[in-house]
DRENKETOR-654242 format. One record per atom (N, C-alpha, C): z, x, y. Coordinates in pm, whole numbers, padded with zeros to 5 digits, always signed. Layout:
<pts>
ZXY...
</pts>
This chain:
<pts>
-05213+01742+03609-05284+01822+03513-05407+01744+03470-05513+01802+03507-05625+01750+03433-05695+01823+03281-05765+01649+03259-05805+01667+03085-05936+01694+03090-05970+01692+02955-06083+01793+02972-06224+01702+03015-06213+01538+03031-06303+01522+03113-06264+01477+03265-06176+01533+03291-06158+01525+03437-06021+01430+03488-06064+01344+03379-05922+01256+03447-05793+01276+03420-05699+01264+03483-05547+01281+03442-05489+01153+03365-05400+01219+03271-05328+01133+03186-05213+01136+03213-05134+01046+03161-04937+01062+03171-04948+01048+02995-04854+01218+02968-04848+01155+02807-04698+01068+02769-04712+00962+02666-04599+00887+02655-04600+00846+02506-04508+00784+02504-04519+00729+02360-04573+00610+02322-04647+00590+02214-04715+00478+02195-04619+00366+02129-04671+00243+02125-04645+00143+02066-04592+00159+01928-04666+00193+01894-04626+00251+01732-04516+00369+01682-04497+00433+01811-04406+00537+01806-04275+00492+01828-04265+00394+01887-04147+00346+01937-04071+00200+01808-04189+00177+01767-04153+00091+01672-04047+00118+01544-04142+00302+01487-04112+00358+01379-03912+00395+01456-03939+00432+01585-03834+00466+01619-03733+00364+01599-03732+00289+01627-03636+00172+01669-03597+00084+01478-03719+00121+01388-03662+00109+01239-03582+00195+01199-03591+00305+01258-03521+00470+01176-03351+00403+01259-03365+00415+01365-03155+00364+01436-03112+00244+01364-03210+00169+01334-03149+00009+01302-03114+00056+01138-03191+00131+01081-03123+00176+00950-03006+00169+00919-03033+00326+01051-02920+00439+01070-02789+00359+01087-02754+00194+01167-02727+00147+01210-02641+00097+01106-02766+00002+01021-02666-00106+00971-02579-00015+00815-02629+00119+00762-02574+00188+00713-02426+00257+00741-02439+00269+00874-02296+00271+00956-02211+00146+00889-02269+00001+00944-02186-00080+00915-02119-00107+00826-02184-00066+00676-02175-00096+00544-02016+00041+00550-02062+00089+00596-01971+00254+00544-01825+00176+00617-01823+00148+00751-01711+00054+00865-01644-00032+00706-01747-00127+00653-01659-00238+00569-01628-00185+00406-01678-00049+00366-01595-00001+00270-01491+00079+00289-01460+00146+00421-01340+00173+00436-01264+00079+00478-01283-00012+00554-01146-00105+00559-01129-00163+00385-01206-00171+00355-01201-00237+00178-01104-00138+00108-01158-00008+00121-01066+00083+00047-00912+00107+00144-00906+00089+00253-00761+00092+00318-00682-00028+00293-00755-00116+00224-00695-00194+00212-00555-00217+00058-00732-00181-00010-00657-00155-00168-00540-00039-00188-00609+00065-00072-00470+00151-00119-00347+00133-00027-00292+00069+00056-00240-00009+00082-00169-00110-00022-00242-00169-00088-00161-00277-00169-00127-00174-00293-00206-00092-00317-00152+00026-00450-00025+00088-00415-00011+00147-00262+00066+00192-00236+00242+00082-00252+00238-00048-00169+00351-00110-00184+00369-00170-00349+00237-00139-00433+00293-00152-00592+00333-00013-00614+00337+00010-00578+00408+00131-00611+00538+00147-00620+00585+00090-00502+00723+00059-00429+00796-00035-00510+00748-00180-00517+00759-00237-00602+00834-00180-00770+00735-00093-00823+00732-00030-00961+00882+00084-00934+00884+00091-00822+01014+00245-00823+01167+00153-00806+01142+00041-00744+01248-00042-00701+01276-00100-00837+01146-00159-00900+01248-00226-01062+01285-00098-01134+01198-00006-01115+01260+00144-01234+01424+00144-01174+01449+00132-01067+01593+00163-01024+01671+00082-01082+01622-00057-01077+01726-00182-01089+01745-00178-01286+01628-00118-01348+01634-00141-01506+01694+00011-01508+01743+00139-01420+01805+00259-01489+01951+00212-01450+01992+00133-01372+02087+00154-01328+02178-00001-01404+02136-00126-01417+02164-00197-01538+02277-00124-01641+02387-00159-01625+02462-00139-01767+02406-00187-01866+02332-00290-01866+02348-00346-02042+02168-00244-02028+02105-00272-02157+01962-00218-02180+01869-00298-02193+01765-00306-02153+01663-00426-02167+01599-00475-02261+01585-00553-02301+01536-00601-02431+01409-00511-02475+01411-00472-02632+01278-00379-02651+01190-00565-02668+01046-00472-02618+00922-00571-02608+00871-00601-02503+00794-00679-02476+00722-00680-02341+00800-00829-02292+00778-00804-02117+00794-00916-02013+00737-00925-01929+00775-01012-01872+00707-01035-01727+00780-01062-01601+00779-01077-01487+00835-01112-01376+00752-01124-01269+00823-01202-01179+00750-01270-01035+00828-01216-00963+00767-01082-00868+00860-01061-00736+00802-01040-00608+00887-01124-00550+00865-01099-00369+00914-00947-00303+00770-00902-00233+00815-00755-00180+00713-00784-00056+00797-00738+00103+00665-00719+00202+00611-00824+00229+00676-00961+00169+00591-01061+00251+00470-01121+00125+00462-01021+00029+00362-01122-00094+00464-01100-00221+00359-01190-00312+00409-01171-00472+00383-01056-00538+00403-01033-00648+00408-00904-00774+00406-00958-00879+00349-00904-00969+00389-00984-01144+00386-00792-01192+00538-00802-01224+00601-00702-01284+00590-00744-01416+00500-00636-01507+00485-00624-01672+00604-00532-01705+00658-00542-01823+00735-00431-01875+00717-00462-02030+00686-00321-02074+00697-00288-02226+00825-00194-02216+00921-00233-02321+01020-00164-02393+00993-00127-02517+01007+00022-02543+00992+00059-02696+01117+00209-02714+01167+00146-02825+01241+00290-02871+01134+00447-02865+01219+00531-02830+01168+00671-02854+01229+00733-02999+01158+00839-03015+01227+00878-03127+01339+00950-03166+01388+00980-03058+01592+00955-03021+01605+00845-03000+01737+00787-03044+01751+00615-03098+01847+00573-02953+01876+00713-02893+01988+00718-02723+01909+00669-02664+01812+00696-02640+01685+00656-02537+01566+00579-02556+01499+00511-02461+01442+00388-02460+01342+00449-02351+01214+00371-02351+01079+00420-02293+01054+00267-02266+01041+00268-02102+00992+00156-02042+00859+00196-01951+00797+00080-01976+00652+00145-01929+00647-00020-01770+00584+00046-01667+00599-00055-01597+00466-00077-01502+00352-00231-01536+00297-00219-01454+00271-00311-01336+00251-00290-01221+00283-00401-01085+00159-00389-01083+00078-00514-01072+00012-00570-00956+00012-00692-00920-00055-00689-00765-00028-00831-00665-00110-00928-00728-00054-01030-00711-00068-01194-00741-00214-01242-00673-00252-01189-00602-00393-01202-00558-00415-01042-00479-00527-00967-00468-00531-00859-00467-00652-00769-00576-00654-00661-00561-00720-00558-00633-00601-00407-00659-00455-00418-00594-00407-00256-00606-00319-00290-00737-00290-00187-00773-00183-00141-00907-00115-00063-00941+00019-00040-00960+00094+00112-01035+00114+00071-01127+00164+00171-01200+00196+00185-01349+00313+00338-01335+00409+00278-01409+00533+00350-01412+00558+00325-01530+00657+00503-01557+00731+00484-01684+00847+00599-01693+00949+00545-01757+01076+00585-01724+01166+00621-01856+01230+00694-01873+01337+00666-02005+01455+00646-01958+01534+00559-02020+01682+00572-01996+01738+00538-02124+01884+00530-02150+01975+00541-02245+01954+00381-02306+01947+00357-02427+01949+00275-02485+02098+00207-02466+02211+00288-02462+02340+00215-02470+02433+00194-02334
</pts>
């Protein structure tokens, strides 16, 4: 195809075209990456939320099922679940039926970012 003074061209992309190009993917790129390391970040945490969780349903079992009743007031505990630690909080407080007792329970890991929080009534006696 000839131009309009006679000679033929090949059209292509310039220097500059290819530049702008190659900033716009590397963006596009390292924005990908960022998105890659907040989901493993967030699979991670909910993951550890999830086995506090487990954690929190396993002491609710072990404090409903207890004959004696747990001391009203707050505690603490160190437990092994899965291979890590836990620091199990518990608040005990009377309800306003004097039968029943309101335990509030919260797990999280010993190093970590996840957490549950549970709460339960059972019989004071």
């Amino acid at each position: 195809m000839a131009s309009e003074n006679g000679q033929d061209r090949e059209r292509g992309f310039t220097l500059l075209e290819m530049l702008v190009a190659l900033s716009v993917i590397s963006i596009a790129a390292l924005a990908l990456v960022r998105l890659d390391a907040y989901a493993v970040r967030t699979a991670g945490d909910l993951d550890e939320s999830t086995m506090a969780g487990i954690v929190a349903q396993n002491r609710a079992v072990e404090l409903w099922t207890d004959p004696a009743p747990p001391t009203i007031g707050n505690s603490a505990i160190g437990v092994a679940n899965a291979g890590r630690n836990w620091r199990v909080e518990q608040r005990v407080t009377q309800t306003a039926d004097d039968a029943l007792l309101r335990i509030d329970l919260l797990v999280r890991p010993e190093s970590g970012r996840g957490q549950a929080a549970l709460t339960i009534i059972r019989p004071s006696r």
